[in-house]
Residue frames relative to the residue before (quaternion, step in Angstrom):
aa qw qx qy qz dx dy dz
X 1.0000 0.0000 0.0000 0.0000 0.00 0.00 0.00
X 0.4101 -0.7167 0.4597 0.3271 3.27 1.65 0.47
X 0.3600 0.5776 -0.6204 0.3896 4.24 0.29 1.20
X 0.7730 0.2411 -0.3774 0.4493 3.72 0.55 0.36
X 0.3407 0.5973 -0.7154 0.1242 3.44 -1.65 1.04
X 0.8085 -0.3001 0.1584 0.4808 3.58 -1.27 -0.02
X 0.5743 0.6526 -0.3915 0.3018 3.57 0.47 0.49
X 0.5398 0.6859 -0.1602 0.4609 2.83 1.96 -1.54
X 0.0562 0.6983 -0.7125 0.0391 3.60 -0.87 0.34
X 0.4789 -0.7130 0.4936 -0.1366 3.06 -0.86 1.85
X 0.2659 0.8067 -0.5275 0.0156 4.03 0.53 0.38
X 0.7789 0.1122 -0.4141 0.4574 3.03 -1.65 1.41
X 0.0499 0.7340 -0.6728 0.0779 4.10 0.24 -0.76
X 0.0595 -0.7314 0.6276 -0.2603 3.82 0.80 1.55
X 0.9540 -0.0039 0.0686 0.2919 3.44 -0.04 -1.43
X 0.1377 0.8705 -0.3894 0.2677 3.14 1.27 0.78
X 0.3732 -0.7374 0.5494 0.1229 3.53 -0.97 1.61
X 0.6746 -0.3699 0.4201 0.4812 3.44 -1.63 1.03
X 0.7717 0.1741 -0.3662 0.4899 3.92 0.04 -1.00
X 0.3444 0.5073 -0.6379 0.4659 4.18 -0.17 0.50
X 0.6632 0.6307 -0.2413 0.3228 3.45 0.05 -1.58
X 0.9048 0.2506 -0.0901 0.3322 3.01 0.27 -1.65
X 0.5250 0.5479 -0.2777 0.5891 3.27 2.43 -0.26
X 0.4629 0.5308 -0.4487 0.5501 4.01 1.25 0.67
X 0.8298 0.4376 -0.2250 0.2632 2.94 0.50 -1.16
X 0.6847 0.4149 -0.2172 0.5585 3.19 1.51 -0.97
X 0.3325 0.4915 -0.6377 0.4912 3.89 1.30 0.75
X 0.3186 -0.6123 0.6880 0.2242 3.21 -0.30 -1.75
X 0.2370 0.7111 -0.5450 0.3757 3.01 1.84 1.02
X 0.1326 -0.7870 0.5445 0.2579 3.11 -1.44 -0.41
X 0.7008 -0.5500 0.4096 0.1964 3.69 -1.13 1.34
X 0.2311 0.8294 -0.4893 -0.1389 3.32 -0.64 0.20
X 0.4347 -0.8545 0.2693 0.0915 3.39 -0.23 1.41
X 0.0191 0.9193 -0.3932 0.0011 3.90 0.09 1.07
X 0.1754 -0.8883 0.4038 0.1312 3.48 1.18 1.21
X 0.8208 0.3364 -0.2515 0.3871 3.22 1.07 -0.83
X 0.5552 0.5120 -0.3957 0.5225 3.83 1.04 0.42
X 0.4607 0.6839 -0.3504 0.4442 3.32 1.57 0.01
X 0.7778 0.5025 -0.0088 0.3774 2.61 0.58 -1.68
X 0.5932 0.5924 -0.1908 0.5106 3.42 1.39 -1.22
X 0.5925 0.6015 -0.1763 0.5060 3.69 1.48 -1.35
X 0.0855 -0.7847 0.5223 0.3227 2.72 0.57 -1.50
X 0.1230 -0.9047 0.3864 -0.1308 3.37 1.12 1.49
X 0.3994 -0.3867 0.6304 0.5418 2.86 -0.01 -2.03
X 0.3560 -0.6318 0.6238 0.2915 3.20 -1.81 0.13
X 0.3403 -0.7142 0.4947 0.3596 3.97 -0.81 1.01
X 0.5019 -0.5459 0.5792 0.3385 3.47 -1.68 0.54
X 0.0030 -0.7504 0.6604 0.0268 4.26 0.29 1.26
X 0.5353 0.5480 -0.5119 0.3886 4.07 0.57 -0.08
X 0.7472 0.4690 -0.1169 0.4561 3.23 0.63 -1.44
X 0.6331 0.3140 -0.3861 0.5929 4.02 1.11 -0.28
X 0.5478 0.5359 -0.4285 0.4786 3.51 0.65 -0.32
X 0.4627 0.7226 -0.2529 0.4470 3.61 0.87 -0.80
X 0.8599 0.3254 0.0213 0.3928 3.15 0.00 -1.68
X 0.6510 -0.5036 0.3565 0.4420 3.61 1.67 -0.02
X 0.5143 0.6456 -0.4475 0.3442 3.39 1.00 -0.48
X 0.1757 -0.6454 0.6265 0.4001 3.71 -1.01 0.46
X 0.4521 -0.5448 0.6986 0.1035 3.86 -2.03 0.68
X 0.1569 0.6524 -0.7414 -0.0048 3.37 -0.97 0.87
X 0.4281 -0.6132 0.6416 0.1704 3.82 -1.56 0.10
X 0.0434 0.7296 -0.6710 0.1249 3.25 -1.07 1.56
X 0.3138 -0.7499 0.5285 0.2447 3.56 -1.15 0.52
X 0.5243 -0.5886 0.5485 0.2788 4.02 1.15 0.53
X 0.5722 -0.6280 0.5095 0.1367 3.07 -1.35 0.27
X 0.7851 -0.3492 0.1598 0.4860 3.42 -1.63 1.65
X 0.7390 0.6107 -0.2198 0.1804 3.44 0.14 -1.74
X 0.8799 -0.0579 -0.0260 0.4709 2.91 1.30 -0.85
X 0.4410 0.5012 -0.4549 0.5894 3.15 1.19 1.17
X 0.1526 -0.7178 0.6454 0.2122 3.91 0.84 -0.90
X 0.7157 0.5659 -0.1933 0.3608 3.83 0.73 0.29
X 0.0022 0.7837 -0.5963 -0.1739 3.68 0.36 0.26
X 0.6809 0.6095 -0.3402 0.2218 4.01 0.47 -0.33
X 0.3374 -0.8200 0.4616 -0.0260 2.96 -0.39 1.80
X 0.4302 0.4838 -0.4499 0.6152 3.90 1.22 0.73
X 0.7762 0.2359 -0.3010 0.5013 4.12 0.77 -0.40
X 0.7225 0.2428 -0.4826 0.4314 3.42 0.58 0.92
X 0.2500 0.5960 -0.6212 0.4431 3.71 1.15 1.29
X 0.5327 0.7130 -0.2825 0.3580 3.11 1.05 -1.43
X 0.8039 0.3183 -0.0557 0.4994 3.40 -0.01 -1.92
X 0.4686 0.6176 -0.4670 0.4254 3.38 1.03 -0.53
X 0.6608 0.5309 -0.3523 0.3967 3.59 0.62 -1.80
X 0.9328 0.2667 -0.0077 0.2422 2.82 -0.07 -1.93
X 0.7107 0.5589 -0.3796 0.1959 3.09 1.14 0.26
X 0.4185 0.6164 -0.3904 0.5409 3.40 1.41 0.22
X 0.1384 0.8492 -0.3501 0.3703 3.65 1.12 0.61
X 0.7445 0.3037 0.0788 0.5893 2.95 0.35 -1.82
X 0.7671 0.4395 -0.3946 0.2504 3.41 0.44 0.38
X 0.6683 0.2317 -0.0842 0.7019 3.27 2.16 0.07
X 0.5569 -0.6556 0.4390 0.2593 3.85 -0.47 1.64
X 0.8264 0.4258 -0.2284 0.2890 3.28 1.15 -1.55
X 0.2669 -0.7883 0.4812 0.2752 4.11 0.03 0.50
X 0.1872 0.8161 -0.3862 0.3869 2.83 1.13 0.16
X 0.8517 0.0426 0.1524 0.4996 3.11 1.05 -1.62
X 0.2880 0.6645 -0.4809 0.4943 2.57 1.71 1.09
X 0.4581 -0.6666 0.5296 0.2557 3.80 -1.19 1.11
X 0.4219 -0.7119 0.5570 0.0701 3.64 -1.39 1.54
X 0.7569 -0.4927 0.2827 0.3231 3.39 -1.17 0.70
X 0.5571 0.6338 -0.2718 0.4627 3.21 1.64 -1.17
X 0.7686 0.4896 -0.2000 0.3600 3.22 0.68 -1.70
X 0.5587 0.5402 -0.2506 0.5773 3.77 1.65 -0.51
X 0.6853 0.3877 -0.3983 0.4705 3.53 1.14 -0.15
X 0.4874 0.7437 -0.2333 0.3937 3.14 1.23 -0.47
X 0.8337 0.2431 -0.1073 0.4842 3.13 0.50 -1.34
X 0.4924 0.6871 -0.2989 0.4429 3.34 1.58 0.19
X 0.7003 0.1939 -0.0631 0.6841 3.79 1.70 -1.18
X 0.7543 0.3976 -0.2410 0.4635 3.59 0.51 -0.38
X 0.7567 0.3430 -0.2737 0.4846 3.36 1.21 -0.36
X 0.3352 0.6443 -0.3159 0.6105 3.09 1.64 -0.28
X 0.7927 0.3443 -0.2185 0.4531 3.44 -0.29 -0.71
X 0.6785 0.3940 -0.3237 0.5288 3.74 0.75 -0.37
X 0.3900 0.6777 -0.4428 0.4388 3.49 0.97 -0.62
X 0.8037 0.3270 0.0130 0.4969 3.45 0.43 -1.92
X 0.4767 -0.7143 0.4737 0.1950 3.67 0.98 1.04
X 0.5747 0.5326 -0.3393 0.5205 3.77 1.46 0.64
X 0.1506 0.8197 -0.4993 0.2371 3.51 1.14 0.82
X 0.6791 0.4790 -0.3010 0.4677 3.77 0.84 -0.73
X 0.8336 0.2759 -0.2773 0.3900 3.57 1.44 -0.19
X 0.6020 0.6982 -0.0506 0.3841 2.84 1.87 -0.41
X 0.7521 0.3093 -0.0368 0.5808 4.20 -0.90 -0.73
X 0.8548 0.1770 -0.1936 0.4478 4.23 0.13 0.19
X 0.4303 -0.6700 0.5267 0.2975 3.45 -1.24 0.84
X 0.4489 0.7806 -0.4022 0.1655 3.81 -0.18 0.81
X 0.7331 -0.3472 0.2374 0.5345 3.44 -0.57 0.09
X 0.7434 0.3544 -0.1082 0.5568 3.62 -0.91 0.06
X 0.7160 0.3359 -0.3929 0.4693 4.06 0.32 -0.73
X 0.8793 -0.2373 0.3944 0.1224 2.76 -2.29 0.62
X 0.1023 -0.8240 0.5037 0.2382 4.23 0.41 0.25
X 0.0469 -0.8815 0.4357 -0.1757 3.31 0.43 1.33
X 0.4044 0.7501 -0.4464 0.2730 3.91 1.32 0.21
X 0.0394 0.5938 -0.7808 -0.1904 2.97 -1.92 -0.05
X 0.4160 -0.6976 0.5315 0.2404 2.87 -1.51 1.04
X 0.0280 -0.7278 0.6602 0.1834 3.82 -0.77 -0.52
X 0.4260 -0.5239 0.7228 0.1469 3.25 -2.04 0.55
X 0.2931 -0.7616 0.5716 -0.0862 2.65 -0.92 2.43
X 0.7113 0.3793 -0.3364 0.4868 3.63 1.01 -0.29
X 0.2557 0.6478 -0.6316 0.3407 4.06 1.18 0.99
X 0.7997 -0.3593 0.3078 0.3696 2.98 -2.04 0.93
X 0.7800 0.4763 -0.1045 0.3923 2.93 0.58 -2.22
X 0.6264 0.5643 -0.3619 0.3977 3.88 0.78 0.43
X 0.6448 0.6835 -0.1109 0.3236 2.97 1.57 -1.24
X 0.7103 -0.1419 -0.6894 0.0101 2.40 -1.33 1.52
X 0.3371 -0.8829 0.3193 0.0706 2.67 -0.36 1.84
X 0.0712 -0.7296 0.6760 0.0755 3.90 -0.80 1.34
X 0.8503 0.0570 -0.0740 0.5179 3.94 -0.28 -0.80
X 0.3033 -0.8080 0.4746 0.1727 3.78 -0.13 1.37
X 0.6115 0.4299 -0.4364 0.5008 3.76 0.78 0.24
X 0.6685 0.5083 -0.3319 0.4297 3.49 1.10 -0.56
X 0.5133 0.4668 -0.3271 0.6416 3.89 1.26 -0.65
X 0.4986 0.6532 -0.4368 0.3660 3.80 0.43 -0.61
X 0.7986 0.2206 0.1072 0.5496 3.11 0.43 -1.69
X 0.7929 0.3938 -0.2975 0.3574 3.50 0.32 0.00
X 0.5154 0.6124 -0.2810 0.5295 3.15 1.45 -0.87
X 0.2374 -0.7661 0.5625 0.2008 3.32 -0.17 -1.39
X 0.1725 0.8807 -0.4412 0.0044 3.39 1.36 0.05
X 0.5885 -0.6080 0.3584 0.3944 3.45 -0.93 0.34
X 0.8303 -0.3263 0.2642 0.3664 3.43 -1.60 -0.01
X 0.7784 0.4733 -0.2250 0.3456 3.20 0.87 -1.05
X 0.2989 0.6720 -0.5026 0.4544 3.73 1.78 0.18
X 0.6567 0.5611 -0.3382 0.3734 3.72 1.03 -0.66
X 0.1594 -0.7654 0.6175 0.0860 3.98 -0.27 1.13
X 0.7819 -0.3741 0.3142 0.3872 3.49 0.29 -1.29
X 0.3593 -0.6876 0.6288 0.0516 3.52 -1.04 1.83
X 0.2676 -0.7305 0.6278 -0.0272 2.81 -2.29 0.52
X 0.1217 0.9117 -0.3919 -0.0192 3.43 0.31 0.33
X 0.7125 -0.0363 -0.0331 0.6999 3.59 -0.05 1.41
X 0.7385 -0.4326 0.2375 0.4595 4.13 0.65 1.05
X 0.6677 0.5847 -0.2478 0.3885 3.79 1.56 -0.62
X 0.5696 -0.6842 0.3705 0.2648 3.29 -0.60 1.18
X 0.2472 0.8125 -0.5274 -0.0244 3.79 0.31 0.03
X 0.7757 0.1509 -0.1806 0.5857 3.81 1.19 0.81
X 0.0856 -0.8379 0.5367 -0.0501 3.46 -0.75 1.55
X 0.7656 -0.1827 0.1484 0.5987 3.76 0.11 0.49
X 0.7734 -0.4864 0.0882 0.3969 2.97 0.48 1.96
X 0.7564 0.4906 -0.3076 0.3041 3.43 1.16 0.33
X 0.6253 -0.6641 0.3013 0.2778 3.53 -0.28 0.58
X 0.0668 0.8935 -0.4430 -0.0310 3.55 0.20 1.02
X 0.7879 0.2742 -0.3268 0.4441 3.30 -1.55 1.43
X 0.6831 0.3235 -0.2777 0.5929 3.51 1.53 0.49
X 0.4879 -0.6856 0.5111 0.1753 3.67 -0.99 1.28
X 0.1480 -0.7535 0.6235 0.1472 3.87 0.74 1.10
X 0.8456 0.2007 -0.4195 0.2622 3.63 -0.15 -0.61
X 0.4360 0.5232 -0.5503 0.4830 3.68 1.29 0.21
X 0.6092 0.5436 -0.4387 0.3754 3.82 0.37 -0.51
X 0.6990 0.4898 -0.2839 0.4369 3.33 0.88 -1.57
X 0.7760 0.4363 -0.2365 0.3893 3.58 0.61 -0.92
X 0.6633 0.3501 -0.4932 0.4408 3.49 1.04 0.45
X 0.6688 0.5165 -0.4732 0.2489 3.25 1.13 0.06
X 0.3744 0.7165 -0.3536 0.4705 3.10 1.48 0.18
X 0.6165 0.5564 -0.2858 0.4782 3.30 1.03 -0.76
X 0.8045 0.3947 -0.2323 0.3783 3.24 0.32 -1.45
X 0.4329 0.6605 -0.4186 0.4484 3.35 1.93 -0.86
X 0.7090 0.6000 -0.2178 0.2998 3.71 0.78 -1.32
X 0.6758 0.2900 -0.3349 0.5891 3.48 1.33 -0.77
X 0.5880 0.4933 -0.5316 0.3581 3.73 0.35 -0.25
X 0.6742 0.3407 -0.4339 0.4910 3.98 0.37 -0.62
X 0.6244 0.4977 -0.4664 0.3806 3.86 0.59 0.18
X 0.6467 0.5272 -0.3270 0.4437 3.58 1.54 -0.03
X 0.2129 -0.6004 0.6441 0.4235 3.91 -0.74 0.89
X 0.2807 -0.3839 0.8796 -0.0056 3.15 -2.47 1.69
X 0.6715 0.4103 -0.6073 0.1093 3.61 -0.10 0.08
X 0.4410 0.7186 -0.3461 0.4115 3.50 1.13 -0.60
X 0.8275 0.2789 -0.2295 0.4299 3.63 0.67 -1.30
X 0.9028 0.1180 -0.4004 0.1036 3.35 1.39 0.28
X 0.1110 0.7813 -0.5279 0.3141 2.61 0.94 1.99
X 0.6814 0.3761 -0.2603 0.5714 3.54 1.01 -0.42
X 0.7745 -0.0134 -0.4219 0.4710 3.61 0.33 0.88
X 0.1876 0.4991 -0.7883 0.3070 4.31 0.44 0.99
X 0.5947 0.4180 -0.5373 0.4277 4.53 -0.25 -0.31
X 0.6035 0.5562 -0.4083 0.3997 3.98 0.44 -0.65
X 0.7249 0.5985 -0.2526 0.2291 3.16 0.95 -1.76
């Protein structure tokens, strides 16, 4: 019906058939891969070797609050990497930190048909960066700094300072142009009237939807 080509962006692709596969690939859609709302769901885990295989471009998404409880897109490079692990003895063909960064800015960016500005430090792109502090606790001991990146997990404070489109929007780990504790302290609030509301009622009457 001619609804896939490079525009399309596929999210999760859990259970896709050999012919699904092979109609992604020859759109030039692109997959996007959410190990950790998967997992949380209890979905399935997607075959990303095997769509990656087949031509398909992979980008990485973390899904929404609901069902990831996470916004943090450095722990699902992570799971991205390492979970497809356990599906093949050989590591060989297991996916490398690199490749999880990859499909995170570069596939990401094609996803969004915005590759020419988007996923790469280079002339002409977008100044998208964050820097980080390679000699934190949480980094140490450091041998391949993209591999500790992602694998380690180091803590928040490895974060020094982001850019987004050339704009500072973090300066020594601090958030600039937003009142974190006025932020923090209404969500607390709202956190406060929602646990004062009975959720059991509403979700018993739609767990039959689910």
């Amino acid at each position: 019906i001619g609804f896939l080509d490079h525009r399309t962006m596929c999210a999760h692709g859990v259970h896709l058939s050999d012919r699904d596969v092979a109609a992604v690939a020859a759109s030039g859609a692109s997959l996007v891969h959410n190990p950790l709302s998967n997992l949380r769901l209890g979905s399935g885990i997607a075959p990303i070797r095997k769509y990656r295989d087949a031509g398909i471009n992979v980008a990485l998404g973390c899904d929404g609050q609901a069902s990831n409880d996470s916004q943090d897109m450095l722990e699902v490079v992570k799971m991205a990497t390492i979970l497809h692990n356990v599906t093949t003895p050989d590591y060989r063909q297991w996916l490398t930190p690199l490749q999880g960064v990859l499909m995170a800015c570069q596939g990401g960016a094609r996803a969004l048909a915005m590759q020419d500005q988007l996923g790469s430090v280079a002339v002409g792109q977008l100044a998208d960066l964050v820097m980080y502090d390679l000699h934190d606790l949480s980094m140490l001991p450091l041998g391949d700094p993209l591999g500790s990146l992602v694998l380690q997990r180091p803590s928040r404070h490895v974060v020094q300072h982001a850019w987004v489109s050339g704009k500072k929007v973090l300066s020594n780990g601090n958030v600039v142009g937003i009142d974190v504790a006025r932020l923090q302290h209404e969500i607390m609030r709202r956190s406060a009237l929602h646990l004062n509301v009975d959720t059991n009622t509403t979700s018993t009457s739609i767990e039959p939807e689910y």
